[in-house]
Residue frames as a rotation matrix with the C-alpha (Angstrom) as fourth column:
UNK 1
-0.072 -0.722 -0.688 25.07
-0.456 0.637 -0.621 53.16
0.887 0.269 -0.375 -26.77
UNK 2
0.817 0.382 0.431 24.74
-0.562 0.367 0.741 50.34
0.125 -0.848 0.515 -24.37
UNK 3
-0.299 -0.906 -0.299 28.28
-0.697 0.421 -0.580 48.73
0.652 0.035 -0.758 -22.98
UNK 4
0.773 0.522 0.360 28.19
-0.598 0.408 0.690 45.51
0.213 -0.749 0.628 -21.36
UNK 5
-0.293 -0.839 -0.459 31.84
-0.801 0.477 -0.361 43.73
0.521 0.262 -0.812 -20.77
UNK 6
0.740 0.673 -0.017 31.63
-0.672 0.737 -0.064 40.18
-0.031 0.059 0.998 -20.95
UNK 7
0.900 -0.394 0.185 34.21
0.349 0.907 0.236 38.17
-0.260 -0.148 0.954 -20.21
UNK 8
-0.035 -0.977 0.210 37.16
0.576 0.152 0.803 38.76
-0.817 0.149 0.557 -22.67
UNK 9
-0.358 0.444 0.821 34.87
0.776 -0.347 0.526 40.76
0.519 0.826 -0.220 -24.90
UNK 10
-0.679 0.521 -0.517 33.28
0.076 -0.651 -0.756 44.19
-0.730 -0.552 0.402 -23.99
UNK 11
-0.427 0.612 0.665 29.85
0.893 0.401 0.205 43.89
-0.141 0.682 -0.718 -26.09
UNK 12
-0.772 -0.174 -0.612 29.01
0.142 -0.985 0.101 47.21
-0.620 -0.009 0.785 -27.00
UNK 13
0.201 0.922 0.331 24.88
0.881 -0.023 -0.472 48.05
-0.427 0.387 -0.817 -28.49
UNK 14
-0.946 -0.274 -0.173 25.39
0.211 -0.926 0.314 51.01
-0.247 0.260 0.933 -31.28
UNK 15
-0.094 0.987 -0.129 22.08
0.810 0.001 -0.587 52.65
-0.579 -0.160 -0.799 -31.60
UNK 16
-0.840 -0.210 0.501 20.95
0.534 -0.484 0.693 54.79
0.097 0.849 0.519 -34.91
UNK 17
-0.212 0.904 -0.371 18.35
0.132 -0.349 -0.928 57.43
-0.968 -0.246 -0.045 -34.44
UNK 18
-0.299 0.070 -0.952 18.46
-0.849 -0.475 0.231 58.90
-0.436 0.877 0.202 -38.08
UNK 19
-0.562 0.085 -0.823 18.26
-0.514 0.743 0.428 55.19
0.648 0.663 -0.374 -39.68
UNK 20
0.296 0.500 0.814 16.17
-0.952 0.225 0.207 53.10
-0.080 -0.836 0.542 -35.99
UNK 21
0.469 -0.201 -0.860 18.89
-0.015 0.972 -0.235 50.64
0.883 0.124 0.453 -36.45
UNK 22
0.597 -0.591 0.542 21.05
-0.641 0.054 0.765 49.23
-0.482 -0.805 -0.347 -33.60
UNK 23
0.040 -0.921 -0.389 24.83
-0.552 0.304 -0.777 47.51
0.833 0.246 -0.496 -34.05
UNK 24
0.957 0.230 0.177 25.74
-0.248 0.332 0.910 45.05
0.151 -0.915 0.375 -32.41
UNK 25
0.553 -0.828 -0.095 29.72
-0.469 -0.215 -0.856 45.14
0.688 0.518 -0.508 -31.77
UNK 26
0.976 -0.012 -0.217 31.79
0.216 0.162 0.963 43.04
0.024 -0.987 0.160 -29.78
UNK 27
0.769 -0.506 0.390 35.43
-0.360 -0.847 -0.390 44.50
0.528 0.159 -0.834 -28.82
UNK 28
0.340 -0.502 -0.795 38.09
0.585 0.775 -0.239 42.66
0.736 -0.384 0.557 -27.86
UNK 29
0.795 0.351 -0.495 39.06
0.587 -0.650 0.482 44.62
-0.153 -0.674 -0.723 -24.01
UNK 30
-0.340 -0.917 0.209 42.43
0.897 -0.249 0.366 45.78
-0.284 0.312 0.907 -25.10
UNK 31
-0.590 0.327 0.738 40.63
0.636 -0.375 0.674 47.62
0.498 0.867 0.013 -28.10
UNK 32
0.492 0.870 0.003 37.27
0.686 -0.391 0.613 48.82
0.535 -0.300 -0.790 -25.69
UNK 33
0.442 -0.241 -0.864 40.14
0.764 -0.404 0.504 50.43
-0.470 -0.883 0.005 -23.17
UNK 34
-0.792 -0.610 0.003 42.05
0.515 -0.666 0.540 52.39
-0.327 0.429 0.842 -25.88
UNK 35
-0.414 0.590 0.693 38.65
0.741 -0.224 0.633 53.95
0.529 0.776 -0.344 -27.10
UNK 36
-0.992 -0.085 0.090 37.03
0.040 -0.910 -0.412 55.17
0.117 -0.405 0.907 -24.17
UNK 37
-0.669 0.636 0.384 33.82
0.275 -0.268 0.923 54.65
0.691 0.723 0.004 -25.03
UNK 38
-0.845 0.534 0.033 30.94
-0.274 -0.381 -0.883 56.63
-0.459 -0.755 0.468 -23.07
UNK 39
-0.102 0.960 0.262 27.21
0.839 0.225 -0.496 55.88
-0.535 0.169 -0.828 -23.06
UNK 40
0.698 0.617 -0.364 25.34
0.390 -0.754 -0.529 58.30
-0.600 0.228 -0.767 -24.99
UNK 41
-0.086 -0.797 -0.598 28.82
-0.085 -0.592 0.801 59.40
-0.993 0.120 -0.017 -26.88
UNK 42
0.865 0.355 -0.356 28.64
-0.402 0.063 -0.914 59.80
-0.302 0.933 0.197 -30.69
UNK 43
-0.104 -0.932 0.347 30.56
-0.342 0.362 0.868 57.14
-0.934 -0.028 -0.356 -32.59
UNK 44
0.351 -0.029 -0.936 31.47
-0.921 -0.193 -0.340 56.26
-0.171 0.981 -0.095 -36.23
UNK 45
0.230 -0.458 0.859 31.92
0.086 0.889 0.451 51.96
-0.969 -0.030 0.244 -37.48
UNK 46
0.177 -0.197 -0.964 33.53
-0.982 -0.102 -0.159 50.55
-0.067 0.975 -0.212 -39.85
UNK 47
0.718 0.351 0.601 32.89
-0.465 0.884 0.039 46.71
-0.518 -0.308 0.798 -39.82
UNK 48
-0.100 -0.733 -0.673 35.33
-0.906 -0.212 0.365 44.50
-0.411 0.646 -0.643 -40.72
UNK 49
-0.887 0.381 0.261 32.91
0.382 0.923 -0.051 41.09
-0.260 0.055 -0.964 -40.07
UNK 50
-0.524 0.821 0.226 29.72
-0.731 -0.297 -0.615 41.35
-0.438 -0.487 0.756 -40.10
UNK 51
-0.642 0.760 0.104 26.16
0.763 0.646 -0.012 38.93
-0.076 0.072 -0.995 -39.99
UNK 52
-0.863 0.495 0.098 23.32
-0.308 -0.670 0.675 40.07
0.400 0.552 0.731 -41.28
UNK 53
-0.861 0.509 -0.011 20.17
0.445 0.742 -0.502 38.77
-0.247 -0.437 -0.865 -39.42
UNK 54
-0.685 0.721 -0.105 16.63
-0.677 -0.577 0.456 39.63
0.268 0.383 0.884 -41.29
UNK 55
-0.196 0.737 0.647 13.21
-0.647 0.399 -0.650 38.33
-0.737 -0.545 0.399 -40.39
UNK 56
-0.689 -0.039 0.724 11.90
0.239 0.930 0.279 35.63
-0.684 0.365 -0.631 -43.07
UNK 57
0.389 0.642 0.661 9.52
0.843 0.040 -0.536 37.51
-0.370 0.766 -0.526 -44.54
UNK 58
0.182 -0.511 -0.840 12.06
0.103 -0.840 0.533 39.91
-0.978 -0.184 -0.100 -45.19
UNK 59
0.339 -0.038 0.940 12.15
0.794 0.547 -0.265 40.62
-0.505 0.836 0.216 -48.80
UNK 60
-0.268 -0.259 -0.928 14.23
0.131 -0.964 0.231 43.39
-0.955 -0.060 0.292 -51.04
């Protein structure tokens, strides 16, 4: 997990070995301070937006 606060946002990189995705989350700071969150700490999402972004020749 990579944490980077940004302004009014803390932008937060989740990173899947088991699946070699990554998450991008951003956290409003309120939210990022009640969590806690450590590098390297195992966490669990549950999206309530989300964008999808696939390459073009992406094809299912």
């Amino acid at each position: 997990m990579q944490i980077n606060p940004a302004g009014s946002v803390a932008k937060v990189r989740v990173m899947s070995e088991e699946f070699g995705l990554s998450i991008n989350v951003d956290l409003n700071l309120e939210r990022y301070s009640e969590l806690q969150l450590k590098t390297g700490e195992l966490v669990y999402v549950a999206p309530r937006k989300v964008r999808v972004f696939a390459p073009d020749d992406y094809t299912i």
